[in-house]
Structure formats: C-alpha cells, structure tokens
C-alpha positions, 0 to 999 in steps of 0.5 A: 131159281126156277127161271136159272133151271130153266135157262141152264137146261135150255143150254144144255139142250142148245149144246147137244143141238149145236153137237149133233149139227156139227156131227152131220156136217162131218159125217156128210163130208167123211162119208161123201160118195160113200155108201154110208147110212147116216142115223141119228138116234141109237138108243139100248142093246140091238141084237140082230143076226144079219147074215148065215150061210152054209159052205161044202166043206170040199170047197173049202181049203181055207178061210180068210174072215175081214172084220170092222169092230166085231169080234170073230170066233172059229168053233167045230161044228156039228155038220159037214157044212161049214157055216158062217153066222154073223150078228151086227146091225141094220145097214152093215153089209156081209160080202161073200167071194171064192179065190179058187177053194179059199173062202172070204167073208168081209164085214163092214159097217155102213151104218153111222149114227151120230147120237147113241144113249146107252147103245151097244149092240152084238158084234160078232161072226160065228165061223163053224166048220167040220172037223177037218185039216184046213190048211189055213185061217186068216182073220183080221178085226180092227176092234175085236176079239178073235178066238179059236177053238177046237181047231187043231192041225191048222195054220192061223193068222190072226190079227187084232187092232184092239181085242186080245186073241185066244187058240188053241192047238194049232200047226203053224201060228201068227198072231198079233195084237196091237192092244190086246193079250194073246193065248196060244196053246201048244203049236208047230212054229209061232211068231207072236207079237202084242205092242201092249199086252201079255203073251201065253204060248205052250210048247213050240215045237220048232222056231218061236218068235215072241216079242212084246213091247209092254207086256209079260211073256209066258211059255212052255217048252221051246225048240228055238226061240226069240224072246223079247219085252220091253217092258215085262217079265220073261218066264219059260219052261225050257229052251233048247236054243234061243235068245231072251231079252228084257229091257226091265223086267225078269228073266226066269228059266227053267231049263236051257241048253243054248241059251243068251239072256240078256236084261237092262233092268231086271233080275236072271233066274234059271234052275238048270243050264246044260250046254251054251250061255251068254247071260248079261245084266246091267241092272239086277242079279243073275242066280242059277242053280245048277250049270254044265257046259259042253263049250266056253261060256260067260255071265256079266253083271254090271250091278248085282250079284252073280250066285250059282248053286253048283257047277260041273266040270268047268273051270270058273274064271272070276273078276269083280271091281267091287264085291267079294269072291267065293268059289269052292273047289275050282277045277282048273284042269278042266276044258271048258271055262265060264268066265264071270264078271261084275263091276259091282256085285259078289260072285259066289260057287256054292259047290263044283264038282268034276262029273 
C-alpha cells in the first residue's frame, strides 16, 4: 500500500514537471522577441505600488488610461495636482506620454509566470484629479472594473472586456462592457452597451442608446431613446419619444409621449400613455392604464390579452380572431383612432371618456 502511494505521488509529481515544460516551451515561443519575463513560481497575495506620479492640472484637458487585467478608478482628489497611482506587479511597465494637453497612461504586463498557487495580486490604477471641467476621460481595461466617482461635467469613454463599470454624474457617456454590468447616473446623452450583463442609467437628458444582448435594462427618465435586449426585461421611468424592444423579456413603462414598443415573448406595461404609440407583442399581454392620443395609434397582439384601464377622447377600433371584446362607451365621433388587433386574446376598455 505504501509503495502504490509512493508511485501515484511520484506521477502526479512527473505530470506537473511534464506541465510547466510544455508551459515554457509555449510561452518562449508566444513570447519570442517580446520584452516578456518569464517566472516560474508565484505563490500568495503580492501588493506592490509600482508607479505614482503627479500631472499640473493646466496641462492637463483630458485623460486616456489603457489597462491589461487591472482595474481603473477615476476619484476627486484633495490637491491641484492630478496624480496617477498604480499597483501591480515586478516587471509590468507604466508609459507615460502628452498629445498636446491630453494625458495617457498605459499599463502592460510583461511578467509572465508559469506556476501560480494561490497567487493574486493587486491590480489597480488610481487616477485622482482636481476638481475641475475635463473635457474628456478615456479608459479601456481588457479585464477589470472601471469606476468613477465624483466626477461630474465630463465626457467619459469607458470600456471593459471582463469587469462591470460604474459612473456617476457625467456630460456625455460611452460606456461598453463585453461581460460585465453597467451603472450610470443621471448624464447629458448615453450610448450604453453590455453583451452580457445588466444596464442602470438615470435621467438622459437628450439622445440615449441603450442596448443589451443578455441582460435587464433599467432607467430614469429618458428625452429620446433607443431601447434593446435580447434577453431580459426593460423598465424606465419615462420617455418622451423613443423606441423599445425586447426579444423575451417584459417591457414596463411609467410614462410615455412618443412611444414604439415592441416584445417577441414577454408582457408590455405602461401606467400613462400621452401622444404617439405603436405597441406589438407576439407573445404576451399588453396592459395600460391610462391613454390619450394627439394622432392615430395602434396595439397588436398576436397571443394574449390587450387591457386598458381608461382612454380619453379617441375612437377605439377593435378586432380579434379569437377572444372577446369590451369597449364602454366608445366615442366614434372622435378625431384620433387607436386601431387594436389580436389574433388570440380579448380586448377590454375599462372606461372612455370625451376630456
């Protein structure tokens, strides 16, 4: 029994030898001509700072930060300095460089090691900066978070391959996360986009772009937007004019003026309609609870019911191939008509009025 012990640790023993050579034969290759350090043992937690430096803020209009694996925080400081610190490890290499008053700090790592036990280490850059009015922020990470606080009146252009971003207050905003959630606060214009992952904005003052792949959408109130998932719910506070669709996933709205929603599987929900809407559902039910339209309008819904608490002052025109019909007190002599279709659902107007 003790000689089979013996023989099994001595293979497992052989296997991580045989491992780690195959590991520097293709790292040596990869790497050839590269100014890469090859290690071969990294054991525990590694906290080291390996780059600060201090910027005049007069030079400084705006900031482009280029990241590999390490996450990047923006943060006011408490000086009128703006000053970059940057935690990482032996071998990776800060470059510093000025396109006439924009400031770009890269990031790379040219250590490589080919045997880790428990190894991680601090992977971070620290950008502090005065509080003043940056035209622009630029920060790209391959893996990594990206945040930004307290840092308002500014452009940002943000972008992640693995790690979710966060902002607060901003001007204009660009922020994409491949894998990875994003969270924005209230902000001039946005075009957000998460392949997988979630999406939180504020209020948009002007144009919003918003689309996610796999993922819930969430938002304040909206100027003009474009809403999209793929998979996953839309909910927004209000829209004065845009355009929402969910492949699966359900569509709820506060309140809309202008509004095209449109759902291939899921459920469409709004408390207040005032203007415009197109609604479509191939699968799932459209509710709405209160409606007044200034120009002809429709809702469709190929499976599922279509309710409406009260309509104001319009003429309801209704049809389904399969279902039931209740409209109280339609007003035929109105001069806007909201034309309702479904194939297999019932329609019912709770109330109508003429006001």
């Amino acid at each position: 029994m003790k000689s089979n012990g013996i023989k099994i640790v001595l293979v497992i023993v052989s296997i991580l030898i045989i491992m780690i050579i195959i590991s520097a034969v293709i790292s040596a290759i990869v790497y050839k001509n590269k100014e890469y350090k090859i290690k071969f043992l990294g054991i525990g937690y590694k906290e080291k700072m390996i780059f600060q430096n201090e910027y005049d803020a007069s030079n400084v209009e705006n900031i482009e930060i280029v990241a590999q694996s390490s996450n990047i925080k923006f943060v006011e400081g408490d000086s009128n300095k703006v000053k970059v610190t940057v935690y990482g490890l032996e071998g990776e290499r800060i470059k510093e460089t000025f396109e006439g008053k924009k400031l770009k700090i890269q990031k790379q790592n040219h250590t490589i090691y080919l045997l880790g036990i428990f190894f991680w280490s601090r992977q971070e850059m620290i950008i502090e900066l005065p509080k003043e009015n940056y035209h622009k922020i630029q920060a790209k990470t391959t893996s990594g978070k990206i945040e930004v606080v307290d840092i308002e009146q500014t452009d940002l252009e943000l972008e992640t391959s693995s790690g979710n971003i966060t902002c607060s207050r901003a001007k204009n905003v660009n922020l994409k996360s491949t894998s990875g959630n994003i969270y924005c606060g209230d902000v001039k214009s946005a075009n957000l986009k998460s392949t997988s992952g979630s999406i939180k904005v504020g209020n948009v003052e002007e144009n919003a772009n918003i689309k996610s792949t796999s993922g819930g959408i969430m938002a304040g109130k909206l100027a003009k937007a474009t809403i999209e998932t793929t998979s996953g719910k839309i909910e927004a506070q209000g829209i004065e004019e845009g355009e929402t669709k969910s492949t699966s996933g359900t569509i709820k709205i506060v309140k809309a003026n202008s509004i095209t929603a449109k759902t291939t599987s899921g459920s469409i929900r709004f408390e207040t309609i005032d203007g415009f809407c197109n609604l479509s559902s191939k699968s799932g039910s459209i509710k709405i609870g209160s409606i007044k339209i200034s120009e002809n309008s429709s809702i469709q819904a190929t499976s599922g019911n279509v309710k409406i608490e009260e309509a104001t002052n319009m003429y309801i025109d209704t049809q389904t191939t399969s279902g039931s019909i209740k409209v109280n007190e339609n007003n035929r002599k109105a001069e806007v008509e909201l034309r309702i279709r479904t194939t297999s659902g019932s329609v019912s107007v709770k109330r109508t009025s003429l006001n």
